[in-house]
MIFI-208182 format. One record per residue: x, y, z of N, C-alpha, C, O, CB in turn; residue number from 1; chain; residue in one letter. Coordinates in nm, 2 decimals. Glycine has a CB too. Layout:
residues N
PT:X:Y:Z:X:Y:Z:X:Y:Z:X:Y:Z:X:Y:Z:NUM:A:a
...
end
This chain:
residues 180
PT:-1.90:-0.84:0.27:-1.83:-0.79:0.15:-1.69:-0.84:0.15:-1.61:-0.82:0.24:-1.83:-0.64:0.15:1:A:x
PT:-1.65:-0.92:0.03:-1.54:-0.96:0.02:-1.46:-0.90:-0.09:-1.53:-0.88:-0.19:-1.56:-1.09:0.02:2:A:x
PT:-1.33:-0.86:-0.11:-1.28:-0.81:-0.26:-1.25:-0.97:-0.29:-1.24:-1.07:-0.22:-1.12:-0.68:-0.28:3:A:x
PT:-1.23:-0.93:-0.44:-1.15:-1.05:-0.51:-0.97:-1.06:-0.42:-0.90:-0.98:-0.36:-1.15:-1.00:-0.73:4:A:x
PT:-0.96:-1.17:-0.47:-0.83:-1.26:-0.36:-0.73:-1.25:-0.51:-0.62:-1.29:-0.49:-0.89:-1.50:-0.28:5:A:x
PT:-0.75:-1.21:-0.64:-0.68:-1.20:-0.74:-0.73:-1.08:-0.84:-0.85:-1.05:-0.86:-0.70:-1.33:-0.80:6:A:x
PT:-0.66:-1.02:-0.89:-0.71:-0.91:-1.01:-0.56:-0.88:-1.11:-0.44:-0.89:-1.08:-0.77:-0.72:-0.93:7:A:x
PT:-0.60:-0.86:-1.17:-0.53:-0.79:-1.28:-0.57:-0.66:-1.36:-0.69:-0.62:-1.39:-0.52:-0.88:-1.39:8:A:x
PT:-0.39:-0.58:-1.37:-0.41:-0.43:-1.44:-0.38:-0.44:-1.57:-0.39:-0.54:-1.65:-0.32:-0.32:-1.39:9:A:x
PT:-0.33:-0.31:-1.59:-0.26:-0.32:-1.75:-0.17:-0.45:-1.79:-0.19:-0.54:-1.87:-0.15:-0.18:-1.77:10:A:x
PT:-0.04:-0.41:-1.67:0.13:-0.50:-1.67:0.12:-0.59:-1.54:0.22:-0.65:-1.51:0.29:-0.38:-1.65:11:A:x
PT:0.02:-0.60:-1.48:0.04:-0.66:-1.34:-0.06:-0.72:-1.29:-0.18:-0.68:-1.29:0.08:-0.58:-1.24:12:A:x
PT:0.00:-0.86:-1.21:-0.12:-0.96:-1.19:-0.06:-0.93:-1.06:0.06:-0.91:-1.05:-0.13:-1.12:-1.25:13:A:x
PT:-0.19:-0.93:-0.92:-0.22:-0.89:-0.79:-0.32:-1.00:-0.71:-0.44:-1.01:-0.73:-0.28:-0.74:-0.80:14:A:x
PT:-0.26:-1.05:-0.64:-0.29:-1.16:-0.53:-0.25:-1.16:-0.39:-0.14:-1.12:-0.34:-0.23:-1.27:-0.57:15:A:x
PT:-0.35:-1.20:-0.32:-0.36:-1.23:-0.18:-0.25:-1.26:-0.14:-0.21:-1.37:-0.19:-0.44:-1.31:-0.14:16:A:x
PT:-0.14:-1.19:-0.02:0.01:-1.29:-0.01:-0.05:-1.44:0.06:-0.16:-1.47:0.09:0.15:-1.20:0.13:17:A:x
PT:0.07:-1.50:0.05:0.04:-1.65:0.11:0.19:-1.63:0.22:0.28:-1.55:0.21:0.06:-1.82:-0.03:18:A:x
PT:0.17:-1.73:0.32:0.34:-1.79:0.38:0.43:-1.79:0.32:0.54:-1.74:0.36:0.36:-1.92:0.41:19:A:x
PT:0.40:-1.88:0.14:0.49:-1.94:0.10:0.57:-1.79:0.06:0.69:-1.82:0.05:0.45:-2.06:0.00:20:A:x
PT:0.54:-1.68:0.04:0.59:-1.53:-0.01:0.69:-1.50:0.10:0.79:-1.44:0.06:0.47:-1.41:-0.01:21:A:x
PT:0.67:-1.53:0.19:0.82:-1.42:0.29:0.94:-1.41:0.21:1.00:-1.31:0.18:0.88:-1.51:0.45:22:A:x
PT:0.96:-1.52:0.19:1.14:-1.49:0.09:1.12:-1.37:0.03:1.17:-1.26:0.08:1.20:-1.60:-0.05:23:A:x
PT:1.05:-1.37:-0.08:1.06:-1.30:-0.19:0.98:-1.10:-0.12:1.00:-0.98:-0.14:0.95:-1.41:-0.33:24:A:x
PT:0.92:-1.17:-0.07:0.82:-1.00:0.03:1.00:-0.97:0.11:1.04:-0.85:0.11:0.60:-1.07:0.22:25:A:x
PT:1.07:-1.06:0.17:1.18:-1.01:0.26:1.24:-0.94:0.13:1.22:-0.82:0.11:1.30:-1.13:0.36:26:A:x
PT:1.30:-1.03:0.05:1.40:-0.98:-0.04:1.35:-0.82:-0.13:1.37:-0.70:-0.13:1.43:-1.12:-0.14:27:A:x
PT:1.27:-0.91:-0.18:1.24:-0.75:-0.29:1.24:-0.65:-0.22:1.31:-0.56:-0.27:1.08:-0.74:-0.37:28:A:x
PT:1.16:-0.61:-0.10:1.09:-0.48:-0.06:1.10:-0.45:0.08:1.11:-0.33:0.13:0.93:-0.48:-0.10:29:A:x
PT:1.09:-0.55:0.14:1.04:-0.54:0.33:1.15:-0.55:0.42:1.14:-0.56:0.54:0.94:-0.68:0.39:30:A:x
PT:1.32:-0.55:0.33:1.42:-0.55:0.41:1.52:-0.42:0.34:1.63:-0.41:0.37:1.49:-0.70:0.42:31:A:x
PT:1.45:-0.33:0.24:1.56:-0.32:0.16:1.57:-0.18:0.22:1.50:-0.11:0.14:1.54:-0.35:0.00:32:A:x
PT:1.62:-0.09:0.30:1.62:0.08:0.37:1.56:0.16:0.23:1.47:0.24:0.26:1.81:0.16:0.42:33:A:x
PT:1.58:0.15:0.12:1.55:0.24:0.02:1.41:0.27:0.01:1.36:0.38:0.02:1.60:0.18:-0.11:34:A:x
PT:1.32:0.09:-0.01:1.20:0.10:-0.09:1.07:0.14:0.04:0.95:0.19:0.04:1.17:-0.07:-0.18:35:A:x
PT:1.20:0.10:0.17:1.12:0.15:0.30:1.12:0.26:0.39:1.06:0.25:0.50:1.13:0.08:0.38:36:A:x
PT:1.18:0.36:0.34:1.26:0.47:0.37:1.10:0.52:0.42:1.07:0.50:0.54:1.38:0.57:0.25:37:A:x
PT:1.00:0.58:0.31:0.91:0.62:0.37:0.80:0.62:0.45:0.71:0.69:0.49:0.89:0.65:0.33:38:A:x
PT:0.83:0.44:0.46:0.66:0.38:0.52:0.66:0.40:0.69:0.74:0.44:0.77:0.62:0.18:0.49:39:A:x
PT:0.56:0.36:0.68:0.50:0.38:0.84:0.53:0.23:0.92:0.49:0.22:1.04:0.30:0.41:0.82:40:A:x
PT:0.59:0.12:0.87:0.63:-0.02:0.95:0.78:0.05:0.91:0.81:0.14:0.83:0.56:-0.22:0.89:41:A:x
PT:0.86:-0.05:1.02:0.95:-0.09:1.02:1.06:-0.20:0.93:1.06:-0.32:0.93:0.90:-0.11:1.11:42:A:x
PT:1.13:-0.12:0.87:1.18:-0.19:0.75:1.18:-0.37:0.82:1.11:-0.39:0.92:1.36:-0.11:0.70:43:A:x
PT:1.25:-0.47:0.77:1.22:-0.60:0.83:1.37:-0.64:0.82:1.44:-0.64:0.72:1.11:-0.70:0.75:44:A:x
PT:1.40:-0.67:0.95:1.51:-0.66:0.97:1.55:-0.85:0.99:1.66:-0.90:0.99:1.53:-0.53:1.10:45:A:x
PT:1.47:-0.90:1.00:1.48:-1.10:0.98:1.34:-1.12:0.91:1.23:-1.06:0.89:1.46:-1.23:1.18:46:A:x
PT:1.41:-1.22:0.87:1.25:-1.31:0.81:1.12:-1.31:0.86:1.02:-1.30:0.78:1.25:-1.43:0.82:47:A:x
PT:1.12:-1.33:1.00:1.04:-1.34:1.09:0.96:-1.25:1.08:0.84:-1.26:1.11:1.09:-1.35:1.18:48:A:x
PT:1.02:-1.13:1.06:0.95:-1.02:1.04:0.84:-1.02:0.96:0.72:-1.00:0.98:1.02:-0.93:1.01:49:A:x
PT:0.91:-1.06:0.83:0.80:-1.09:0.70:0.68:-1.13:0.78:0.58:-1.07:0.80:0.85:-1.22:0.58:50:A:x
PT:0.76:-1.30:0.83:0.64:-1.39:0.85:0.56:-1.34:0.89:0.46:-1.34:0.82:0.65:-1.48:0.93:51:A:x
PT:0.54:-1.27:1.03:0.48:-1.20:1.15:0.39:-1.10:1.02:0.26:-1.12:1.02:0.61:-1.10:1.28:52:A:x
PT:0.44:-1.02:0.92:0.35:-0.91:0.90:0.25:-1.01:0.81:0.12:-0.99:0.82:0.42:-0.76:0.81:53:A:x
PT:0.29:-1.12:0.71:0.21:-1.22:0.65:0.06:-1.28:0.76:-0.06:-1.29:0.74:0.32:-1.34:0.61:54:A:x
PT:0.14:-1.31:0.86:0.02:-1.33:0.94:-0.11:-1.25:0.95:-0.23:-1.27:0.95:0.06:-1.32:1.05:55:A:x
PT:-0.01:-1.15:0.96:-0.13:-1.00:1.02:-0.19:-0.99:0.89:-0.31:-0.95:0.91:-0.03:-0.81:1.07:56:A:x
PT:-0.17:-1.00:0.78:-0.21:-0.95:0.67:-0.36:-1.09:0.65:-0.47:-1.05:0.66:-0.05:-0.94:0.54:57:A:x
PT:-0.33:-1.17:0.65:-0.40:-1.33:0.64:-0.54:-1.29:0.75:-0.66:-1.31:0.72:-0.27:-1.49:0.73:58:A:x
PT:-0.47:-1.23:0.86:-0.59:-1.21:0.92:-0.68:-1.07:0.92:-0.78:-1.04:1.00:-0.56:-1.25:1.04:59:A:x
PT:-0.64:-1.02:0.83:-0.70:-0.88:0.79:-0.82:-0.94:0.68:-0.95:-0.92:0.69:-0.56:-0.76:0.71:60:A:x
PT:-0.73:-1.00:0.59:-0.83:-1.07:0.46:-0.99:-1.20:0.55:-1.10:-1.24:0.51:-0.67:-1.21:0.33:61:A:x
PT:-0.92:-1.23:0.66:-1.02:-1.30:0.69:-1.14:-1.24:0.79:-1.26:-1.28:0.78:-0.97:-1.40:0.74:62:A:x
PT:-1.08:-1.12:0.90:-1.19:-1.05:0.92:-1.29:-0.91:0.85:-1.41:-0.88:0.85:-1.15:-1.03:1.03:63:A:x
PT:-1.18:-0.86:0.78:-1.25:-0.77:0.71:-1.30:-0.78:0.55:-1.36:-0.70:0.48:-1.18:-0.66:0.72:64:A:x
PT:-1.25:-0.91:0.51:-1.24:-0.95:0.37:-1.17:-0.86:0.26:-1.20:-0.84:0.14:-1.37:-0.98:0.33:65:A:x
PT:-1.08:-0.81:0.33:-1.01:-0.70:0.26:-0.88:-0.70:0.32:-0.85:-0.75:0.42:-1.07:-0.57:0.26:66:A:x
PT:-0.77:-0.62:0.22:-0.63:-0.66:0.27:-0.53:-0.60:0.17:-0.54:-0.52:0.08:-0.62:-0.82:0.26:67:A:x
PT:-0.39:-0.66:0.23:-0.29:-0.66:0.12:-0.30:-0.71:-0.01:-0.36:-0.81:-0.02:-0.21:-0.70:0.16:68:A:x
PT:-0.25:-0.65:-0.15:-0.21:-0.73:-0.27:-0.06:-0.77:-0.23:0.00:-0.69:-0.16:-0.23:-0.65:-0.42:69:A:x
PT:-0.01:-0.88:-0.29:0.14:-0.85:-0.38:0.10:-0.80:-0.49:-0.02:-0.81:-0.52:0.23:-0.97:-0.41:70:A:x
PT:0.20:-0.74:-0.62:0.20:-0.75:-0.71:0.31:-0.80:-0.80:0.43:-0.80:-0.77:0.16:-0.67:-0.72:71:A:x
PT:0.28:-0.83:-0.89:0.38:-0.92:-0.97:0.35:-0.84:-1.17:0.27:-0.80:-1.25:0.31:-1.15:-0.94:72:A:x
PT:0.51:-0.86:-1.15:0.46:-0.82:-1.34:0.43:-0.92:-1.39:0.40:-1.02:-1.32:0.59:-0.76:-1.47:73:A:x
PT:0.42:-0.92:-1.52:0.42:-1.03:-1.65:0.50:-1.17:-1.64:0.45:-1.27:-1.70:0.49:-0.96:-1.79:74:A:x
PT:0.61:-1.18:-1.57:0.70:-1.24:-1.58:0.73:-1.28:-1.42:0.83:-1.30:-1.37:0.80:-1.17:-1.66:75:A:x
PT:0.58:-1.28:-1.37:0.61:-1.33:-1.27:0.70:-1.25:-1.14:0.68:-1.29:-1.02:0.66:-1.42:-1.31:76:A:x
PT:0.80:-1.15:-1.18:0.86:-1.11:-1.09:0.81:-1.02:-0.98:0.76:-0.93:-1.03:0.93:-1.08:-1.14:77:A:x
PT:0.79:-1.00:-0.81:0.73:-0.95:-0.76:0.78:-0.80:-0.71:0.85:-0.78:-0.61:0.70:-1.04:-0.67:78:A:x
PT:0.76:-0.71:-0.78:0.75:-0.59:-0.77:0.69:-0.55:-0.67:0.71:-0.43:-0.68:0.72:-0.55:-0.85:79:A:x
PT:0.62:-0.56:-0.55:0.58:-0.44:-0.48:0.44:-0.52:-0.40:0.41:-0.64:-0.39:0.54:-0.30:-0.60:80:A:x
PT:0.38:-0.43:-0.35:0.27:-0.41:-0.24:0.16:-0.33:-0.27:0.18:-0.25:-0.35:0.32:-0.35:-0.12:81:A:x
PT:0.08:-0.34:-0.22:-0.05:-0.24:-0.24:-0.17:-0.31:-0.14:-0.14:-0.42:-0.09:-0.10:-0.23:-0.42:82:A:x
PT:-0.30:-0.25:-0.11:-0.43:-0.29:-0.07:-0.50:-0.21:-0.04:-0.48:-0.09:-0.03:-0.43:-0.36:0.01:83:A:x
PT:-0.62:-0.27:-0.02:-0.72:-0.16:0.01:-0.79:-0.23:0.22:-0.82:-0.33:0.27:-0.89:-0.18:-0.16:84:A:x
PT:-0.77:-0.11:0.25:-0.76:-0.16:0.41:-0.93:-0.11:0.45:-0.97:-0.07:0.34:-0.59:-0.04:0.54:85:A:x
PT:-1.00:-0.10:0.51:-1.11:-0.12:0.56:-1.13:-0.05:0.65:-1.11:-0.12:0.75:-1.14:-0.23:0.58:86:A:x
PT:-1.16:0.10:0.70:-1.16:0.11:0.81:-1.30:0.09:0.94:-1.41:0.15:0.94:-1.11:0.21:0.81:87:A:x
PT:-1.26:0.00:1.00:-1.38:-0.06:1.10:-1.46:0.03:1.14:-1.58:0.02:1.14:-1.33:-0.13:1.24:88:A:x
PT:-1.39:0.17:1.20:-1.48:0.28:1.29:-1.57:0.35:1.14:-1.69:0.37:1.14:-1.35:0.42:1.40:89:A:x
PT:-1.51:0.37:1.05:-1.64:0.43:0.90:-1.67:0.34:0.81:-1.63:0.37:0.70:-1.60:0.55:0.78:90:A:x
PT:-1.72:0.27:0.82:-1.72:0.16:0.66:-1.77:0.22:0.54:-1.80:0.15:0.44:-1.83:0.00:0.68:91:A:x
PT:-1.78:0.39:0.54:-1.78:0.44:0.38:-1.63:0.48:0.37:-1.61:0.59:0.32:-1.89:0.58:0.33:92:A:x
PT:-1.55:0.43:0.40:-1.43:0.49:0.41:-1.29:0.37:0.36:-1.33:0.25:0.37:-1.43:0.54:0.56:93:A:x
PT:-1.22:0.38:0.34:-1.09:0.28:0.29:-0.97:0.38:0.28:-0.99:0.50:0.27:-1.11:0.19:0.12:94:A:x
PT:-0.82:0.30:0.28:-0.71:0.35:0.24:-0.63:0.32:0.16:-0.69:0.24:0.09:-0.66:0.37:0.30:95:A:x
PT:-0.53:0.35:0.13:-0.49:0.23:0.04:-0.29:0.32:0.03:-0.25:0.43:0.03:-0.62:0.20:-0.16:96:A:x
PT:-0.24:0.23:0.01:-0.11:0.25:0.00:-0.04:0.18:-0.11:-0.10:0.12:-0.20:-0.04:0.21:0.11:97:A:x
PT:0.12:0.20:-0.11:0.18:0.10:-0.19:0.33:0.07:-0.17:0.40:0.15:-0.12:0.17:0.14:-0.33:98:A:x
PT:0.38:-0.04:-0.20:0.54:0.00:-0.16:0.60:-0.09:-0.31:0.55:-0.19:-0.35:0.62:-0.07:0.04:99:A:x
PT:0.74:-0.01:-0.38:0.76:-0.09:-0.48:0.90:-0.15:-0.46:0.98:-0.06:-0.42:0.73:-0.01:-0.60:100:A:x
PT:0.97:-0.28:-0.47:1.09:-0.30:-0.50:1.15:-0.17:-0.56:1.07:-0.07:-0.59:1.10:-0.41:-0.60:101:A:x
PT:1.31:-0.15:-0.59:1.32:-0.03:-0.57:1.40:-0.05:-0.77:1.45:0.03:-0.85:1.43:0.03:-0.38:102:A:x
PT:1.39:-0.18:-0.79:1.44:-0.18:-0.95:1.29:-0.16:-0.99:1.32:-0.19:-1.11:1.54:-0.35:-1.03:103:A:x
PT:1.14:-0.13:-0.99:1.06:-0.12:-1.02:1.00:0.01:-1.06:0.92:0.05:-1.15:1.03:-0.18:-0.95:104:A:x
PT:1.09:0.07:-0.97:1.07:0.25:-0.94:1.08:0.30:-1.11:1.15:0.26:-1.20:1.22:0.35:-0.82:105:A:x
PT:0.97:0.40:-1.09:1.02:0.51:-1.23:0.95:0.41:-1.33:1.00:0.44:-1.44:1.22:0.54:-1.27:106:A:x
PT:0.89:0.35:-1.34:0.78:0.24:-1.49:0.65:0.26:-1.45:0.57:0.18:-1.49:0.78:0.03:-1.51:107:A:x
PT:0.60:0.38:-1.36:0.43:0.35:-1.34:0.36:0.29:-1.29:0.23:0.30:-1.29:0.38:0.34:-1.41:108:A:x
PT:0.46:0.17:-1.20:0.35:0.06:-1.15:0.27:0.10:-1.04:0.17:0.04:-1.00:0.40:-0.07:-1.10:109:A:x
PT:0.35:0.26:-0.97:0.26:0.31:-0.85:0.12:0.36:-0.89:0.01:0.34:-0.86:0.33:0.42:-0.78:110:A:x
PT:0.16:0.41:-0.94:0.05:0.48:-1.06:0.01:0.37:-1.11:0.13:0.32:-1.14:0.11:0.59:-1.19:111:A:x
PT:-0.06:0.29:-1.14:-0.18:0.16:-1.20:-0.17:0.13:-1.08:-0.26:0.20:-1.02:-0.15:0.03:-1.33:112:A:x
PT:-0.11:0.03:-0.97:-0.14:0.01:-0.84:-0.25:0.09:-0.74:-0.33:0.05:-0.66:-0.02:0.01:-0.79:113:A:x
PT:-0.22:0.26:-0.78:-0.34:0.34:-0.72:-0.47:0.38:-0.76:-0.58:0.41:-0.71:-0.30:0.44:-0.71:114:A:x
PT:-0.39:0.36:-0.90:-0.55:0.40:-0.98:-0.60:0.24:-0.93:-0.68:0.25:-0.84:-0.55:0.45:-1.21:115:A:x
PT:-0.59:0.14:-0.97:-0.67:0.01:-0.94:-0.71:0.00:-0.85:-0.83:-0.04:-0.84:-0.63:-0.10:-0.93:116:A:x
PT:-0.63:0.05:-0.72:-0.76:0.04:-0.53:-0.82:0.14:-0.59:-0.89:0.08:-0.67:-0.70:0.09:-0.32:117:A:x
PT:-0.84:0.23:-0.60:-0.94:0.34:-0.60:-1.08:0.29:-0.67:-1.19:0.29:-0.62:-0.88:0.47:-0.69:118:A:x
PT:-1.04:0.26:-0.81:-1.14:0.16:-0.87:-1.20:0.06:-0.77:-1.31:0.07:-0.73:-1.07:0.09:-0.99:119:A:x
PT:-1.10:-0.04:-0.73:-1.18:-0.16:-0.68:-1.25:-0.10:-0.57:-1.36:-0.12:-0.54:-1.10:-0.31:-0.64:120:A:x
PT:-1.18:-0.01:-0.49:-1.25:0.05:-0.35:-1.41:0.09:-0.39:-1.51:0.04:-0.34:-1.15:0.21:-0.29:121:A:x
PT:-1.40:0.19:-0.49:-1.51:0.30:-0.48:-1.59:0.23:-0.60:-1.66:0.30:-0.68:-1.46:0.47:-0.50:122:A:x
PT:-1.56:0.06:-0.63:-1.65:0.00:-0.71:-1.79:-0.07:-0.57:-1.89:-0.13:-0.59:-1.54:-0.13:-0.83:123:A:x
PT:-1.71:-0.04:-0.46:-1.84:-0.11:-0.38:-1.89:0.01:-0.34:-1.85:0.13:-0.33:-1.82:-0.22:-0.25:124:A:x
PT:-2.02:-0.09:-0.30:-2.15:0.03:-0.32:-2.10:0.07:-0.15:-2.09:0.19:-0.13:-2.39:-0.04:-0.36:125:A:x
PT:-2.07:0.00:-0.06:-2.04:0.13:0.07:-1.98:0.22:0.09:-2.02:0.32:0.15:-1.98:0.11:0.16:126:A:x
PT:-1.81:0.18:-0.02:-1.72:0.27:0.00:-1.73:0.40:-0.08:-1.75:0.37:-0.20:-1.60:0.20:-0.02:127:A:x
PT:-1.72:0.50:-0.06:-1.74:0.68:-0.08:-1.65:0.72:-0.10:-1.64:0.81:-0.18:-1.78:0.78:0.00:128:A:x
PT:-1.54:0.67:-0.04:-1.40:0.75:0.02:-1.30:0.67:0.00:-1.31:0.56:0.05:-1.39:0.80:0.18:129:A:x
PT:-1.18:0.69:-0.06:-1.07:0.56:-0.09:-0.94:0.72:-0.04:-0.95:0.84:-0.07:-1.06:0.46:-0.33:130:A:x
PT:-0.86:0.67:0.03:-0.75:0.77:0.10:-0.61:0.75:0.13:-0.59:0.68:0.22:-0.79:0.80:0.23:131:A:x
PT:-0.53:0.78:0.09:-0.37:0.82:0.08:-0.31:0.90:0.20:-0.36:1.01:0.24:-0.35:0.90:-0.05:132:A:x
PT:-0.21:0.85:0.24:-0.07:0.93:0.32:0.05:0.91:0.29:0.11:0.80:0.29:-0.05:0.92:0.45:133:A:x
PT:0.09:1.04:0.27:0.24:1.06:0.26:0.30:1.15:0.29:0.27:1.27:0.28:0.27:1.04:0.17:134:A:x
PT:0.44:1.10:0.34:0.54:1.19:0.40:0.52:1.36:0.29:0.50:1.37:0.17:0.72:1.09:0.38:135:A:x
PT:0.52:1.44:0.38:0.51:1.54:0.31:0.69:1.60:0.19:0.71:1.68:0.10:0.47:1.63:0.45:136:A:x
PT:0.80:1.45:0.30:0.94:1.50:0.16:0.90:1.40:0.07:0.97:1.42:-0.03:1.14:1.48:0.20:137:A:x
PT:0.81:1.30:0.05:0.80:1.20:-0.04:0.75:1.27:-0.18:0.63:1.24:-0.20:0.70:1.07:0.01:138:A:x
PT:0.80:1.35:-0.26:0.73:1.39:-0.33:0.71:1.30:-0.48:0.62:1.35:-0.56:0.77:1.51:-0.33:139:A:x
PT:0.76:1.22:-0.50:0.75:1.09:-0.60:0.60:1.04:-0.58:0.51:1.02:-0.67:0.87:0.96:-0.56:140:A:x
PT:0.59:1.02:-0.44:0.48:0.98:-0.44:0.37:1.03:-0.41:0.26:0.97:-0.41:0.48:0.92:-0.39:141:A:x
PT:0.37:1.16:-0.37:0.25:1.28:-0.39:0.25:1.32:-0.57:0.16:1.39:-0.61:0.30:1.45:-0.29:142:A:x
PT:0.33:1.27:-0.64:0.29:1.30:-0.73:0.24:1.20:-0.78:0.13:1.25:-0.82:0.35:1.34:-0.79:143:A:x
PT:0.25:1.07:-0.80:0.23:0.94:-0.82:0.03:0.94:-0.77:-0.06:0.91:-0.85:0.36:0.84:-0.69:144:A:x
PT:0.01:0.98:-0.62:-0.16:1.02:-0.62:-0.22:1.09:-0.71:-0.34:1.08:-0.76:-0.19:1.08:-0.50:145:A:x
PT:-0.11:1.20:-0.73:-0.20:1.30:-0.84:-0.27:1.21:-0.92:-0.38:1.17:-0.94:-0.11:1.40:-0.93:146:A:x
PT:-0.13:1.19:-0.99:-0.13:1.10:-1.18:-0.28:0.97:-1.12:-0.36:0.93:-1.20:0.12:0.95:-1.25:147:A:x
PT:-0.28:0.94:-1.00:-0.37:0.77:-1.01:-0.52:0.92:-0.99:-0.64:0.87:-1.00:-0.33:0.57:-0.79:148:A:x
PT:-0.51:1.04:-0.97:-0.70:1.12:-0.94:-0.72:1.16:-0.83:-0.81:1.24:-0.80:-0.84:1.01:-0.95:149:A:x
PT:-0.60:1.11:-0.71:-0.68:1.17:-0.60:-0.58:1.29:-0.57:-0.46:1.32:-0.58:-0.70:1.06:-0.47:150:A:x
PT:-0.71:1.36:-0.52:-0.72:1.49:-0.47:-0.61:1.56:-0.35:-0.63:1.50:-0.25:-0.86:1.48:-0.41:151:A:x
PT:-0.53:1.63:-0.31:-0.43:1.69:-0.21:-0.57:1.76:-0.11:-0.63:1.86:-0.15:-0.29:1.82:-0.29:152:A:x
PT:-0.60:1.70:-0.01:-0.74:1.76:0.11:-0.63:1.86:0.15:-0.62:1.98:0.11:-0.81:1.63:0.27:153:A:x
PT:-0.53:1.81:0.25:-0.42:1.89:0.27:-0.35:1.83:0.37:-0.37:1.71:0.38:-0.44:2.03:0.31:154:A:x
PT:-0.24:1.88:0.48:-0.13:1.85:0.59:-0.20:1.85:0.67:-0.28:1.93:0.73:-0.02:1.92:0.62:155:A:x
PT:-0.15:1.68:0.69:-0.19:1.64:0.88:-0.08:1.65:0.94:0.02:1.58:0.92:-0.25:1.47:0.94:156:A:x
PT:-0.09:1.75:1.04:0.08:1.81:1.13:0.09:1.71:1.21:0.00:1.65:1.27:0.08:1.96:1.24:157:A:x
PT:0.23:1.67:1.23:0.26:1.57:1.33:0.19:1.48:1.30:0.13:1.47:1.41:0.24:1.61:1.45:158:A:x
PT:0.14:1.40:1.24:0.04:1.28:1.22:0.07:1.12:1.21:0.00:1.03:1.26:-0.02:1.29:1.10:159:A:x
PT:0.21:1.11:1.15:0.25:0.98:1.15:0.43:1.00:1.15:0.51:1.08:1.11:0.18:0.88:1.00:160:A:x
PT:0.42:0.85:1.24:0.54:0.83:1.32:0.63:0.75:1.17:0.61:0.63:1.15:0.51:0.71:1.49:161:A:x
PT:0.71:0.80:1.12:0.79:0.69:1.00:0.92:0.65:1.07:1.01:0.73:1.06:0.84:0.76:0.84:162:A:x
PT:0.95:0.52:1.14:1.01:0.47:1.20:1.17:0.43:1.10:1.25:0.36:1.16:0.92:0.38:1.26:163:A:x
PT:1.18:0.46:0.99:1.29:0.42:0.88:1.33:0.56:0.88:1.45:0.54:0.85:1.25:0.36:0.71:164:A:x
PT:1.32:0.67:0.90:1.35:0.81:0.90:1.42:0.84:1.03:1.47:0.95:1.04:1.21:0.89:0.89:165:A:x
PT:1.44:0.73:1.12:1.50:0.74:1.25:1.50:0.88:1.36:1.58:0.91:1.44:1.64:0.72:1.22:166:A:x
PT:1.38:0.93:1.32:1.29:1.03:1.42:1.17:0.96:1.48:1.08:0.91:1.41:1.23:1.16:1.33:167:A:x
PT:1.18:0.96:1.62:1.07:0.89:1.70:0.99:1.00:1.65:0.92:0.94:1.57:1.08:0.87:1.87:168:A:x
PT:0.95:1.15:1.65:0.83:1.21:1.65:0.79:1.20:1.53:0.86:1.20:1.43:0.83:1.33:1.69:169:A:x
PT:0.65:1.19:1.53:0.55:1.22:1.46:0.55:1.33:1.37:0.53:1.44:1.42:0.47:1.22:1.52:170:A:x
PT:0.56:1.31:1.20:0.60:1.39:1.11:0.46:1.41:1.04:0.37:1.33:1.06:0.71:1.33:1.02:171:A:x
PT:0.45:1.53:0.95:0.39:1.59:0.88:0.30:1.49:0.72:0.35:1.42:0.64:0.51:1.70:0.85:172:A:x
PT:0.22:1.52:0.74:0.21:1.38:0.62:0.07:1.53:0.51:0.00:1.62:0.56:0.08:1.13:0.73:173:A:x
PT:0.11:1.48:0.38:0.01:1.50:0.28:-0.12:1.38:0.30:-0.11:1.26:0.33:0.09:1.48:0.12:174:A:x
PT:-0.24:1.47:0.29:-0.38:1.39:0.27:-0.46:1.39:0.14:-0.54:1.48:0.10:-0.49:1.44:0.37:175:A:x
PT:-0.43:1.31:0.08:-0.48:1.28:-0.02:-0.63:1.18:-0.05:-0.68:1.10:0.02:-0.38:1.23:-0.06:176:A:x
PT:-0.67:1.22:-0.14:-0.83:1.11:-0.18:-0.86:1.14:-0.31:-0.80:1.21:-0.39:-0.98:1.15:-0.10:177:A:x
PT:-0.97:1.06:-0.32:-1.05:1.01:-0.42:-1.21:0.96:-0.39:-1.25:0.85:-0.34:-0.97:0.89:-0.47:178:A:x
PT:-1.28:1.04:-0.42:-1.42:1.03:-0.39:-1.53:0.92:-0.48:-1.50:0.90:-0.60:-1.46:1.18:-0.40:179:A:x
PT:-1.62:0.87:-0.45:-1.77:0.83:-0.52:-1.81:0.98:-0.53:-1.92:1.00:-0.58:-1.89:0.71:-0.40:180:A:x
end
């Protein structure tokens, strides 16, 4: 099972990253403290970094045939992140995230970015389950799951480490979904 390596939403065309992306993945999103405040990596503090997560990403699409998007508006410009991740130990199962440049914020692209994995996730006949985390102070983006359908299951205590929040321990996260 492979997803498509290209799709399009309403405002936004979504492709497989390449190498040639680090600049623009450093610049827009993956260095910036703001747009990374809540995630679960490590904001990117050199290039290298990019490179390194491009790698990882390249080889996600090639063993599980699934992966990261970029996304890009109309005009070409790259706004943000998203994918649908695979998990090996349930294969009725997927997750999916997003991260946006931070001039992107507040136009909805999280919202069509979520609603679209959910769609492409729970358009294959394995996947049942398409699933969300988030910081439990992120509330932009617990609302953002609402608006894309999925469901509040509830708090996983102590569950994930957000390393931009500069607390080694493991914080409180919202569980969110979307069912077949």
């Amino acid at each position: 099972m492979t997803l498509p390596t290209e799709l399009e939403t309403q405002r936004l065309r979504l492709r497989r990253p390449a190498a040639a992306d680090a600049e623009a993945v450093f610049s827009r999103y993956a260095s910036d403290p703001d747009a990374t405040r809540y995630l679960a990596w490590t904001r990117h503090l050199a290039l290298d970094d990019t490179r390194a997560y491009l790698e990882r990403a390249d080889r996600e699409w090639e063993t599980s045939g699934a992966g990261p998007y970029l996304a890009f508006d109309r005009g070409g410009l790259l706004v943000g992140s998203t994918g649908v991740h695979l998990d090996p130990e349930a294969p009725y199962r997927a997750a999916t995230g997003y991260v946006l440049a931070c001039d992107a914020w507040g136009r909805g692209f999280a919202t069509e970015l979520a609603c679209a994995m959910a769609e492409l996730a729970l358009g294959l006949p394995r996947i049942a389950r398409i699933y969300a985390l988030c910081h439990t102070d992120h509330l932009a983006s617990a609302h953002v799951l609402e608006k894309a359908g999925f469901v509040r299951e509830g708090v996983m205590r102590r569950y994930l480490v957000f390393p931009n929040l500069g607390d080694p321990e493991p914080s409180d996260v919202l569980l969110y979904a979307t069912v077949r």
